[in-house]
C-alpha positions in Angstrom: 46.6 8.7 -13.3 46.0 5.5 -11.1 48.7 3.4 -11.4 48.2 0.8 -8.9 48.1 -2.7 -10.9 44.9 -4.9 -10.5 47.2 -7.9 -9.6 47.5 -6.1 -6.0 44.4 -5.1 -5.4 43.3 -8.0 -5.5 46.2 -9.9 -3.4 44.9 -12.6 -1.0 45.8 -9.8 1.7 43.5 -7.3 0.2 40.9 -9.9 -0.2 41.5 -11.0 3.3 41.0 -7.4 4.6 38.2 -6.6 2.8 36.1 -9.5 3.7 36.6 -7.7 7.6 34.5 -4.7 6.6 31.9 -6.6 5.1 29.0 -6.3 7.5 25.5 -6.9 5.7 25.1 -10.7 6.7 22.1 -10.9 3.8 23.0 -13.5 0.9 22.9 -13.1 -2.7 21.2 -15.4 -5.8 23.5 -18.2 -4.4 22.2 -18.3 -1.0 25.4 -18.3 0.6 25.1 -15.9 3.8 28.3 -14.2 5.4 29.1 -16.5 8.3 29.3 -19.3 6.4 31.9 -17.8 3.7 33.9 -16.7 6.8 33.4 -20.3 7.9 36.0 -21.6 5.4 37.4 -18.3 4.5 41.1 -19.5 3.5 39.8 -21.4 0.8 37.0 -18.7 -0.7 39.9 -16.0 -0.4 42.2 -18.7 -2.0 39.7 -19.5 -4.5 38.8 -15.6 -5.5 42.4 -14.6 -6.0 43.0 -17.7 -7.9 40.0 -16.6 -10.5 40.9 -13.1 -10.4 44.0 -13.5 -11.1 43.4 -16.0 -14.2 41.1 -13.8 -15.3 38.1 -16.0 -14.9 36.2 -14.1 -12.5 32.6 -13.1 -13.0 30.1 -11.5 -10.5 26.9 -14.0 -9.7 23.6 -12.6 -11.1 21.8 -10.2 -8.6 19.0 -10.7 -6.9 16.5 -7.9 -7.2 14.4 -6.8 -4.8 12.1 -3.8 -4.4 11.5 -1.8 -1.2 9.3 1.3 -0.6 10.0 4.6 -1.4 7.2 6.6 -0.4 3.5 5.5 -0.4 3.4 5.5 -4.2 6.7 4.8 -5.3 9.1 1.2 -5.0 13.2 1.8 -5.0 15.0 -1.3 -7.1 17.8 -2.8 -4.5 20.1 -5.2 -5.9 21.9 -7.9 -3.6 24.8 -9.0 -4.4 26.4 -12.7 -3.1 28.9 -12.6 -0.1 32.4 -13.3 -2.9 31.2 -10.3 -5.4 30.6 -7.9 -2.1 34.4 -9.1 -1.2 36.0 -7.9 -4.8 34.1 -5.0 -4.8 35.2 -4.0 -1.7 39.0 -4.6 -2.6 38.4 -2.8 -5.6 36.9 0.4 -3.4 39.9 0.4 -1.0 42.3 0.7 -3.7 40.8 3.2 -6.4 38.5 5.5 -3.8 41.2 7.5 -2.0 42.5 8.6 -5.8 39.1 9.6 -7.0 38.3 11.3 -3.6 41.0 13.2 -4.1 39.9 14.8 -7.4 36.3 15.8 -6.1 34.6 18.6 -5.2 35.2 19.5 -1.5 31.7 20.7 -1.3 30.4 17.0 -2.4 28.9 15.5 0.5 26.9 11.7 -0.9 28.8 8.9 -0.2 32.0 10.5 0.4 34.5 9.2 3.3 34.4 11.5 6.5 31.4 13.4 5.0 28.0 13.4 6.8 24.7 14.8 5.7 25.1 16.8 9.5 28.6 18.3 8.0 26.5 19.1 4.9 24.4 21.3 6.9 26.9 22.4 8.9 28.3 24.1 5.2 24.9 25.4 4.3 25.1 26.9 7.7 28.8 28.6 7.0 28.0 29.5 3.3 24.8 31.5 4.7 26.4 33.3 7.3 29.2 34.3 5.5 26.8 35.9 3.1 25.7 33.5 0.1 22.1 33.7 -0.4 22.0 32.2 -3.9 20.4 28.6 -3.8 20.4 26.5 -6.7 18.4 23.4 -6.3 18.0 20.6 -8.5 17.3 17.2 -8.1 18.1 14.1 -10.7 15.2 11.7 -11.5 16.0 8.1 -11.2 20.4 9.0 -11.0 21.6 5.5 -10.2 19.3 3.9 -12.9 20.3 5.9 -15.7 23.7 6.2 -15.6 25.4 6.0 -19.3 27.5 2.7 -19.2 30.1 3.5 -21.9 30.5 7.4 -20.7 31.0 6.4 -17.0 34.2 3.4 -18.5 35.3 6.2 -20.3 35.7 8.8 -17.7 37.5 5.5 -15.8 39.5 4.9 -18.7 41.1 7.8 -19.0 42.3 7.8 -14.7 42.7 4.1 -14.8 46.1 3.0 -15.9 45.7 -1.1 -15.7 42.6 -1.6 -18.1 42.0 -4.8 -16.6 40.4 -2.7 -13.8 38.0 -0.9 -16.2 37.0 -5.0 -17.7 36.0 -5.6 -14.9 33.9 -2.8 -13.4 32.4 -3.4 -16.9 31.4 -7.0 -15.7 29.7 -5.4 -12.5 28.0 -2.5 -15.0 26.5 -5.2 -17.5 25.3 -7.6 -15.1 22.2 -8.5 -14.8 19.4 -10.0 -12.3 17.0 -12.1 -11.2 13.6 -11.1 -9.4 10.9 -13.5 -9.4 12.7 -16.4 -11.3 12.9 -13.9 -14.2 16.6 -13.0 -15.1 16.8 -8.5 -16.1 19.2 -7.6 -18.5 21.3 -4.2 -17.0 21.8 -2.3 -20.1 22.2 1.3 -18.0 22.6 2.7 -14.5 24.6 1.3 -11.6 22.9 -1.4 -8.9 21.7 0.4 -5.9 22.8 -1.2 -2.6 25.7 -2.6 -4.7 29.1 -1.7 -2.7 30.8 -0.2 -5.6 27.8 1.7 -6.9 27.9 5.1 -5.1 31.3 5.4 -6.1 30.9 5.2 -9.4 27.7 7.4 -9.1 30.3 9.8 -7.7 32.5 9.6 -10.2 30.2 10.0 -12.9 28.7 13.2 -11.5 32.1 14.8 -10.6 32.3 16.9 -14.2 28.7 18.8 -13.2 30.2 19.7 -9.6 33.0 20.7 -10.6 31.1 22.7 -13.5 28.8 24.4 -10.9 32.2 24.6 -8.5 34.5 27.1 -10.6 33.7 30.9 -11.8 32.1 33.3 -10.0 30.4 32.5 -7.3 26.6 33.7 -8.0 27.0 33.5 -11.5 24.9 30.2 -11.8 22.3 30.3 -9.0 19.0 30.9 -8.7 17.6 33.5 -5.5 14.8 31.5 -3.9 16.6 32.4 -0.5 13.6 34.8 0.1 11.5 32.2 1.1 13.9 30.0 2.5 14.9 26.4 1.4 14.8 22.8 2.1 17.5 20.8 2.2 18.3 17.6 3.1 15.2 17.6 5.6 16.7 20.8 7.1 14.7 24.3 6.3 16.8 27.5 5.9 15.7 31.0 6.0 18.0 34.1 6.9 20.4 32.8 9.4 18.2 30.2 10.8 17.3 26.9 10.6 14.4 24.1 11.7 13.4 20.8 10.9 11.2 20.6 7.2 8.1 20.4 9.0 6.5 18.0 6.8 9.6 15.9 7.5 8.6 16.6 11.3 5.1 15.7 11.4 6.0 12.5 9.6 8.2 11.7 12.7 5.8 12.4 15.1 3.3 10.1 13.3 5.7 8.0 13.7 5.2 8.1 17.7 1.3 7.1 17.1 1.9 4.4 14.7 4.4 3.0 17.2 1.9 2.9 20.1 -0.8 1.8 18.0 1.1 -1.1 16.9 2.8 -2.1 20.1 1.9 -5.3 22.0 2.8 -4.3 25.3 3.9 -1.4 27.3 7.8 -3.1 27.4 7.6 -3.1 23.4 6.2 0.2 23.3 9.1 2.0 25.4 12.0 -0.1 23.4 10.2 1.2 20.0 10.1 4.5 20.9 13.4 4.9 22.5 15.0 3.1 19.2 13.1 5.6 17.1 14.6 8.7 20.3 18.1 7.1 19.4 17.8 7.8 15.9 15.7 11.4 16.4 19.3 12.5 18.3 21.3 11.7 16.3 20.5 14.0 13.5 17.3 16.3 14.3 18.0 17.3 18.0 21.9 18.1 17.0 20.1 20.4 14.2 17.0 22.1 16.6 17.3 24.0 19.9 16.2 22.7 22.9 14.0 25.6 23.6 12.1 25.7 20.1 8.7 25.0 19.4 10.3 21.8 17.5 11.8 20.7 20.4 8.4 21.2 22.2 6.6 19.7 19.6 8.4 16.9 19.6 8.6 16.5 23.3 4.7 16.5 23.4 4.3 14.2 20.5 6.3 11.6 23.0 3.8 12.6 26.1 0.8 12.4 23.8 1.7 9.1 22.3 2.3 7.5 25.5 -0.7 8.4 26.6 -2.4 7.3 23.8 -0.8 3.9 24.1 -2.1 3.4 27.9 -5.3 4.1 26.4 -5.2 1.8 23.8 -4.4 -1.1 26.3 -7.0 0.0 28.4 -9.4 -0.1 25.8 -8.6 -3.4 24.5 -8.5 -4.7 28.0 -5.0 -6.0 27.8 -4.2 -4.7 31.1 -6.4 -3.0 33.5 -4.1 -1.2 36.5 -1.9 1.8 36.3 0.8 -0.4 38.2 1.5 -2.8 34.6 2.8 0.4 32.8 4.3 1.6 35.8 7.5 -0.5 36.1 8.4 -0.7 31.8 7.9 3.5 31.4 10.4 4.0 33.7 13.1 3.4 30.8 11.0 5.4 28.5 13.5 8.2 27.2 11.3 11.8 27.2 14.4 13.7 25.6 15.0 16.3 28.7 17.0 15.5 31.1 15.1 15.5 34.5 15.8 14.3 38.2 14.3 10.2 39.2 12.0 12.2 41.5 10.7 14.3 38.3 10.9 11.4 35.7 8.4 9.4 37.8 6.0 12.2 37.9 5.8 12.9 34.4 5.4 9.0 33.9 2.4 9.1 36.6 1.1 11.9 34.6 1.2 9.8 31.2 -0.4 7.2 32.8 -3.3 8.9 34.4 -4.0 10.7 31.1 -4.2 7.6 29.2 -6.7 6.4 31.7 -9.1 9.2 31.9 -9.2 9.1 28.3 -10.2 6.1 28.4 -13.2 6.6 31.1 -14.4 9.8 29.4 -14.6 7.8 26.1 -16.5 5.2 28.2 -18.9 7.6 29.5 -19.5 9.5 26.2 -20.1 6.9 24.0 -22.8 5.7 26.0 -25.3 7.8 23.1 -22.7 6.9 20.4 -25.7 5.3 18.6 -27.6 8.4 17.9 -24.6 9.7 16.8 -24.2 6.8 14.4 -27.3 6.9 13.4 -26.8 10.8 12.2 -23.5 9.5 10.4 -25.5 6.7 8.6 -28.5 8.9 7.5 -25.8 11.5 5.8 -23.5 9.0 4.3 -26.5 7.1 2.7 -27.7 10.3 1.3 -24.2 11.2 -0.4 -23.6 7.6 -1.4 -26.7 7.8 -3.0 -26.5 11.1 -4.8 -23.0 9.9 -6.3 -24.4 7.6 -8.5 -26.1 8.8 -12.2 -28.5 6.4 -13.6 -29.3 6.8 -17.1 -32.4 5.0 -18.3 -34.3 7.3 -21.3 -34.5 6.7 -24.4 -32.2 8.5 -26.4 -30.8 11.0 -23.9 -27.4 11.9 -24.3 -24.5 12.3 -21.2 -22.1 14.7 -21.7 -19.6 17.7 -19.9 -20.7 21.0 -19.0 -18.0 23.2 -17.1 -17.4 21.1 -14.0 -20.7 18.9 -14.5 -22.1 16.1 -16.0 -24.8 16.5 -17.2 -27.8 14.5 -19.1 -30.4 15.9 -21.9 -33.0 14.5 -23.4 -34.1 16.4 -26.5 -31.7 19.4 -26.1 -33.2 20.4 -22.5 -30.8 19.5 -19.5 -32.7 16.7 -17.1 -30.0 15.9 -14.8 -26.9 17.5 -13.5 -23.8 16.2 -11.1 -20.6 17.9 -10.3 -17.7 15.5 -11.7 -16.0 16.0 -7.8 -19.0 14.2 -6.6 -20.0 11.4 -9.2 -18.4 8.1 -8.9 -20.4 5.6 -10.7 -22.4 6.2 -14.2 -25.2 3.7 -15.0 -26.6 3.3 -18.3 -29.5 1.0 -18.4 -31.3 2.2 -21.7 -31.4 2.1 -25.3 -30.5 5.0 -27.8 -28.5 6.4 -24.7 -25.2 7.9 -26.4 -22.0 9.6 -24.7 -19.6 12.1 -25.6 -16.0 11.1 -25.7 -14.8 14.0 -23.9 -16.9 12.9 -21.1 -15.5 9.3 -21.9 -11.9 10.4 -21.7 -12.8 12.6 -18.1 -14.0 9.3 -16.1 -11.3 6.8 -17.6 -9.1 10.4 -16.2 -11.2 10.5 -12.8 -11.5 6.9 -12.2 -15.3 7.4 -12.5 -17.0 4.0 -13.0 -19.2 3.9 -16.7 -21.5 0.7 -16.7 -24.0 -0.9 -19.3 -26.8 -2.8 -17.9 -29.5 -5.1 -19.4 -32.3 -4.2 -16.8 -31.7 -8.2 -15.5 -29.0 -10.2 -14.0 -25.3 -8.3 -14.7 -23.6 -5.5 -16.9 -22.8 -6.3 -20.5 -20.0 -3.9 -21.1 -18.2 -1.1 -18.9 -15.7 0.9 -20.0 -12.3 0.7 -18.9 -8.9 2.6 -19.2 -6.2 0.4 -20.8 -3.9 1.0 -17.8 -5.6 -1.7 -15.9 -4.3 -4.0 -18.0 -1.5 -5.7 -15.6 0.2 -9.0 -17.9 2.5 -9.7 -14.9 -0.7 -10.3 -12.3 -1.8 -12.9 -14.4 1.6 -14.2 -14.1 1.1 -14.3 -10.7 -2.3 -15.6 -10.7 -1.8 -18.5 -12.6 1.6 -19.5 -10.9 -0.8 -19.8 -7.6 -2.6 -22.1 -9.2 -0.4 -24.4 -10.5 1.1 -24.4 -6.6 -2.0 -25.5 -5.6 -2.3 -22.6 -3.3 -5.1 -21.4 -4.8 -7.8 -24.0 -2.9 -6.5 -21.5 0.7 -8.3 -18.4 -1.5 -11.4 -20.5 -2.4 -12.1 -21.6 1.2 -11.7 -17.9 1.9 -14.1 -16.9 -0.5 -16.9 -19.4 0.4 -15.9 -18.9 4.6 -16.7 -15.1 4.6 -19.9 -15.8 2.0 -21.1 -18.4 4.7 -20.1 -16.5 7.2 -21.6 -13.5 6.3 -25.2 -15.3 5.6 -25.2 -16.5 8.8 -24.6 -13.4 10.7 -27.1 -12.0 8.7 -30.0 -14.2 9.5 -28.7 -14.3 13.4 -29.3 -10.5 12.8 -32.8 -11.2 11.0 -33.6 -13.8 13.6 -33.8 -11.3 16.1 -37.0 -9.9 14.9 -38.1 -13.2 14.2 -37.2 -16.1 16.0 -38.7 -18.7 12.9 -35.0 -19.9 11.4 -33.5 -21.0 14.7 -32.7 -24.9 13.3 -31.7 -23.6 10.3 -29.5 -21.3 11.7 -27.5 -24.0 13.7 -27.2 -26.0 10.6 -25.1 -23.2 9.0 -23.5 -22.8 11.9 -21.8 -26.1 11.9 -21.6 -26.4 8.4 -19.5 -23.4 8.8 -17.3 -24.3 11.9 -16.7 -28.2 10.5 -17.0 -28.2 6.7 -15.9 -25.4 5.0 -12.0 -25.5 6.4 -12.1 -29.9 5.5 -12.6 -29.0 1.9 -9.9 -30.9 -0.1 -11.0 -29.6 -3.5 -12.9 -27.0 -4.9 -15.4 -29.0 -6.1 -15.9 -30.3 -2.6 -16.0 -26.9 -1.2 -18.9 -25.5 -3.5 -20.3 -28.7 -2.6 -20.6 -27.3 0.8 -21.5 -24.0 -0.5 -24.5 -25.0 -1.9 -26.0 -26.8 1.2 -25.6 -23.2 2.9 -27.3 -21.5 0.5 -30.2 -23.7 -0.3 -30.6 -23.3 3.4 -30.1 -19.9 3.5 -32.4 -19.1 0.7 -35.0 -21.0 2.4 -34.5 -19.1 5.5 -35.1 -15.7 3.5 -37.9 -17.4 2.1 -39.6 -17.7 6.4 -38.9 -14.4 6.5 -40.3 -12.9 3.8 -43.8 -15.2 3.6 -45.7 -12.2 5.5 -44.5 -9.4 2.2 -43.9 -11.7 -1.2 -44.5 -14.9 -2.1 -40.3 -16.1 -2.7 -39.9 -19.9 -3.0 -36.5 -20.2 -4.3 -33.7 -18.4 -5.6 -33.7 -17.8 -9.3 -30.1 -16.5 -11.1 -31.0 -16.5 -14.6 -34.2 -15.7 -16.3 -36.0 -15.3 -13.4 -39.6 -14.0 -13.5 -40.6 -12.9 -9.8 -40.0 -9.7 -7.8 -37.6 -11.0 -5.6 -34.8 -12.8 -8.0 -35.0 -9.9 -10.3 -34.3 -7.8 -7.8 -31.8 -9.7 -6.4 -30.1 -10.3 -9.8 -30.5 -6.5 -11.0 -29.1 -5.7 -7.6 -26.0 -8.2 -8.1 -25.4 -6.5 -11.4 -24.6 -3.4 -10.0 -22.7 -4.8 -7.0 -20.8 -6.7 -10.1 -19.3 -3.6 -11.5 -18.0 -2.1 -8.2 -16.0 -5.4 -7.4 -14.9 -5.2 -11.4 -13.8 -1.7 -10.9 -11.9 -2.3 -7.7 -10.3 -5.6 -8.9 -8.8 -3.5 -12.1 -8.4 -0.4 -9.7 -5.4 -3.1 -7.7 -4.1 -4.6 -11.4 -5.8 -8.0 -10.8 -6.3 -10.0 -14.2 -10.5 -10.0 -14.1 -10.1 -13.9 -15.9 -7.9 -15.5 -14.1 -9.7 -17.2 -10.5 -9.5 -19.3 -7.9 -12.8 -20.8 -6.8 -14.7 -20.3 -10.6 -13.4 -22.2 -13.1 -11.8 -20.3 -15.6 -13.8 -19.2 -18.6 -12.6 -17.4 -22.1 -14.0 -14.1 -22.0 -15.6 -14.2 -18.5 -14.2 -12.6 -15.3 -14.2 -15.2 -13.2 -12.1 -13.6 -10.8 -15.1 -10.9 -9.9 -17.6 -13.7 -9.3 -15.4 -15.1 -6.2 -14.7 -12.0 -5.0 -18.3 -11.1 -5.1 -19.1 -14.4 -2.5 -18.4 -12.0 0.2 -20.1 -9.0 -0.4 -23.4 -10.7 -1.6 -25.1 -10.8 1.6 -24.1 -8.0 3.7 -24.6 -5.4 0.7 -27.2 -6.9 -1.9 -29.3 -9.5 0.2 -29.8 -6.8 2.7 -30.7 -4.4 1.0 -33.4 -5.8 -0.7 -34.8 -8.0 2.4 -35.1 -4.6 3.9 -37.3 -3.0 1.1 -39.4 -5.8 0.9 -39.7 -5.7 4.6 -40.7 -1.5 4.2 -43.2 -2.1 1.3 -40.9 -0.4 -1.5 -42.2 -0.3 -4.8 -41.0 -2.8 -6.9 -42.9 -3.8 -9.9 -41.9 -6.6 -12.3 -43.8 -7.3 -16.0 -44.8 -10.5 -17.1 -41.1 -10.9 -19.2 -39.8 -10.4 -15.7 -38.2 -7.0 -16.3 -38.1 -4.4 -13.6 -39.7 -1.0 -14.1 -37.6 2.0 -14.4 -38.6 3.0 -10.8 -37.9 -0.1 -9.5 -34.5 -0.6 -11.2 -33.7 3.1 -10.3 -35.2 2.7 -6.5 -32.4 -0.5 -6.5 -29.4 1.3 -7.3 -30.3 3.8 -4.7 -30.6 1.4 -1.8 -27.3 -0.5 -2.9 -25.5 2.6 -3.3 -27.0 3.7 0.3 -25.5 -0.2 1.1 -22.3 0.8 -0.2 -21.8 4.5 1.1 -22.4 3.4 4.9 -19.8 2.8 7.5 -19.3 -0.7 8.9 -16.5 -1.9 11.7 -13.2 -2.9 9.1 -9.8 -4.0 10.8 -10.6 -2.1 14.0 -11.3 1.0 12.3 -14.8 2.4 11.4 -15.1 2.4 7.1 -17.2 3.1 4.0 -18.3 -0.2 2.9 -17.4 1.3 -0.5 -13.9 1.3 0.7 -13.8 -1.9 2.4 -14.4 -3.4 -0.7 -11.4 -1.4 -2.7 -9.4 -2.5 0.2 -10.1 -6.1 0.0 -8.8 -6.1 -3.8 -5.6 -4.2 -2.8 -5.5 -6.9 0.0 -6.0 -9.5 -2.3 -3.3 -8.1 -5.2 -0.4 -8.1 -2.0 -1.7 -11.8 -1.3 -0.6 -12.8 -4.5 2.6 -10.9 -4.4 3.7 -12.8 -1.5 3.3 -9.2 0.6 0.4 -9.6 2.7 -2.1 -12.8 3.7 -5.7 -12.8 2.9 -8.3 -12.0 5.4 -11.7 -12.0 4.2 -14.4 -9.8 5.1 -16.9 -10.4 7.6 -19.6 -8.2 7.9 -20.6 -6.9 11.6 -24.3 -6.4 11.9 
């Protein structure tokens, strides 16, 4: 039994010493950060012991915040203010030694003079001594489900001054802020809180010491044949290595490092921070003649490499001399003579540079290359698509297919792996609901057009619904951020019109005033807008302009005066709207895709049961995907036929969709990096969703031609 009373642990000399082996300087709800409480720490520690002692003590709400866990998953961490770190602390020093005393000795988390490298260590002993029965288990989500009123129990019944237990009950039930909203704790212990993996400890000690007593192999598993994984450390017969998926992630690590560093003195601190921490635990666990070691070795020659390349590329510096002088601190984990450490540094360098020249040299017929790539991806892009348009077939699953019949004979056929959009433009079309539930499953787009201007229905999967996003949304809007978004919006539409009559101009040379005019409407407008109603102002001086441009161009093939969005009865605007339509549904589908609330916007006013969000995020795309794709058919002689109610064939509407999904399966240049268009718009929405988050800033997309 613990006897010691809570009136000395928490003395003013307890409190005092505690406050010393505090080191996280972060702050809590109360914004109060660790220097400044050790600024005036008489009178906090004075004031603490004071309530503790009265028995009016009570821990400040947490502040929750959530970091990554992997690339799916986000871990809850709790931060607690500088005073509540301080009692918990105390409280640690004075109950640990007692608990620690009563665990198992082959319990290594969070344990005083325990180390996941003396964990190893006793795999290591336990396997050579003979033991080659594994059990391995894991527990989902431990800290966040811990039973409350078990865990004071177990404390209860070591805990002789219950005053203790009231108030490790005050640190169990409180609760949280994150985002301005306050989270009841009703289970689990706060992770990142001081006394937490104590009590996680104590909790769990019952099942060690379950798994701890009888005979020794009469509760384990034998996977020992294949070996095992643990703690990033793989076993098999006497031996051991680093998990290699663990190792591969560390040498991606290398690359990301030199693809992220400014300069070559950045670069060598990065990696020799990231060599510190590599030596610490992996090199102490793999020999320095493995094919680890090696591996790991080369990873830190190839990523050097790759870095002088980079710079080289970009043109940041030009002469072997600029990487020269920083590399000579760069760590390469053997230890060699000066004399030899230069060389391999010279060597690092020179590769890096004749990387770089070869790639110059080679890429000199890099367009017939790209224009191989294009052809292929326009082709797939294409064939991924399933447009529906007779009357009364019927869609539905056949092994691994979808397929389409019209009466009871099969017309069209797609594997599932390779369809991702479903277009249903006809009527008396019907759909089987297992085919239904299998692209709400895949994440295969399903869309009902009207053969005009946009989609009337398309069926979603209720997960996309995301209450908390709207939250978001709105509170943007009332903080008048949401103007920064609009210009956004209406800069890369702009933007993205004039580039693509610069590119059209080329060919030609008839828009060359009206070019400049969007030009400085562009450079001196857009960014002055003080309201939104100002900025479409703007926006519609650049288009009218724009549309007129189109118009010069296209005099020679169709007669196109102006643009038309709603009942429009010539060839162009209904293939421009029909086109728009099924541009419409991707930016739907890749808005819901990121949890973005479809009715809740920032340059369209908000309308009940419209999403308004998809028509501003549509500004951007409109040119460089719909506009030029039907310029350029127009331009080929395509064709298009139109009735006198202004309705597009079949053909037509079906030669459309294939030309915007070529549009939309072909690679374009995207943050430095070559991507699908497809992609780049599914990127801009999860872009978009961090924005509002507060995780990321917008950049909007402009197209390169």
């Amino acid at each position: 039994m613990l006897t010691t009373p809570y009136k000395k642990i928490f003395s003013k000399a307890s409190l005092k010493e505690a406050l010393t082996l505090i080191k996280s300087k972060g702050s809590g709800i109360d914004k109060e950060f660790l220097d400044d409480f050790k600024k005036y720490e008489k009178l906090h520690i004075k004031a603490l012991n004071n309530e503790l002692l009265d028995g009016i003590y009570s821990p400040e709400p947490i502040k929750k915040i959530s970091i990554p866990k992997n690339d799916k998953e986000y871990r809850p961490i709790a931060l607690a203010s500088v005073r509540d770190k301080v009692v918990q602390r105390a409280l640690v020093m004075a109950i640990e030694p007692y608990f620690d005393k009563l665990m198992s000795n082959k319990s290594y988390g969070y344990r005083h003079d325990k180390s996941s490298l003396k964990a190893i260590g006793r795999c290591s002993d336990f396997i050579n001594r003979g033991y080659f029965w594994v059990y391995k288990s894991d527990i989902d989500n431990y800290f966040e489900t811990i039973n409350h009123d078990r865990l004071l129990n177990i404390l209860g019944s070591h805990i002789e001054d219950k005053k203790i237990i009231k108030l490790i009950s005050l640190y169990l039930e409180n609760g949280g802020f994150k985002n301005y909203n306050y989270i009841d704790h009703n289970k689990g212990v706060h992770q990142r809180d001081i006394l937490s993996p104590l009590l996680s400890n104590i909790y769990l000690n019952e099942m060690d010491m379950f798994l701890d007593i009888g005979d020794d192999k009469s509760y384990k598993a034998y996977i020992f044949e294949h070996g095992f994984s643990f703690l990033g450390v793989h076993f098999k017969d006497k031996d051991k290595s680093i998990d290699n998926e663990r190792l591969l992630k560390k040498v991606s690590k290398l690359f990301e490092i030199a693809r992220e560093s400014k300069n070559p003195k950045e670069f060598v601190s990065k990696v020799n921070l990231f060599l510190d921490g590599i030596q610490r635990y992996y090199l102490k666990i793999i020999k320095p003649n493995s094919t680890q070691f090696e591996l790991l070795y080369n990873a830190i020659i190839d990523s050097s490499a790759q870095f002088v390349f980079l710079q080289r590329k970009a043109e940041k510096l030009k002469n072997k001399k600029d990487f020269k002088e920083p590399f000579i601190d760069l760590y390469l984990l053997k230890e060699t003579s000066i004399t030899q450490h230069k060389d391999i540094v010279e060597r690092i360098i020179s590769r890096g540079f004749e990387k770089y020249l070869a790639t110059k040299e080679y890429t000199k017929d890099s367009s017939k290359i790209l224009a191989k790539k294009q052809k292929y991806t326009k082709s797939f892009a294409s064939s991924s698509t399933l447009y529906v348009s007779q009357f009364g077939a019927y869609l539905g699953m056949s092994k691994n297919s979808i397929i389409v019949k019209l009466k009871g004979k099969v017309v069209a056929k797609i594997p599932k792996r390779l369809c991702e959009h479903i277009i249903i433009a006809g009527k008396a079309i019907s759909i089987s609901s297992n085919m239904i539930y299998l692209c709400v499953k895949e994440g295969i787009a399903i869309d009902f057009v009207d053969g005009r201007d946009k989609p009337f229905a398309s069926i979603l999967s209720p997960k996309t619904a995301y209450p908390k996003m709207a939250l978001r949304q709105l509170e943007l809007i009332k903080s008048n951020k949401s103007l920064d978004l609009a210009k956004k919006f209406i800069y890369a539409k702009a933007k993205n019109q004039l580039n693509y009559l610069k590119y059209l101009d080329k060919y030609h040379q008839e828009i060359d005033k009206e070019i400049d005019f969007i030009e400085y409407k562009v450079k001196n407008s857009i960014k002055k807008a003080t309201t939104v109603a100002q900025l479409m102002g703007y926006e519609g001086e650049i288009s009218a302009i724009y549309w007129q441009s189109l118009a010069t161009i296209l005099k020679d093939k169709i007669n196109f005066e102006n643009r038309n969005t709603r009942g429009a009865k010539d060839i162009v605007n209904a293939s421009l709207n029909y086109a728009y339509a099924i541009l419409y549904s991707r930016i739907q589908n890749a808005l819901l895709k990121a949890g973005l609330a479809l009715n809740v916007s920032f340059l369209h006013s908000i309308q009940e049961g419209k999403p308004t969000l998809v028509y501003d995020c549509i500004e951007e795309f409109r040119a460089f995907i719909v506009d030029r794709a039907i310029v350029s058919m127009f331009n080929k002689n395509e064709a298009l036929k139109i009735n006198a109610k202004g309705e597009l064939s079949k053909s037509s509407c079906e030669l459309i969709v294939k030309n915007v999904k070529e549009r939309l399966g072909v690679y374009s240049k995207y943050r430095k990096a070559s991507k699908k268009v497809d992609n780049i718009i599914q990127d801009q929405a999860y872009l978009l969703a961090r924005h509002i988050k507060g995780e990321a800033k917008y950049k909007p997309f402009i197209g390169k031609y």
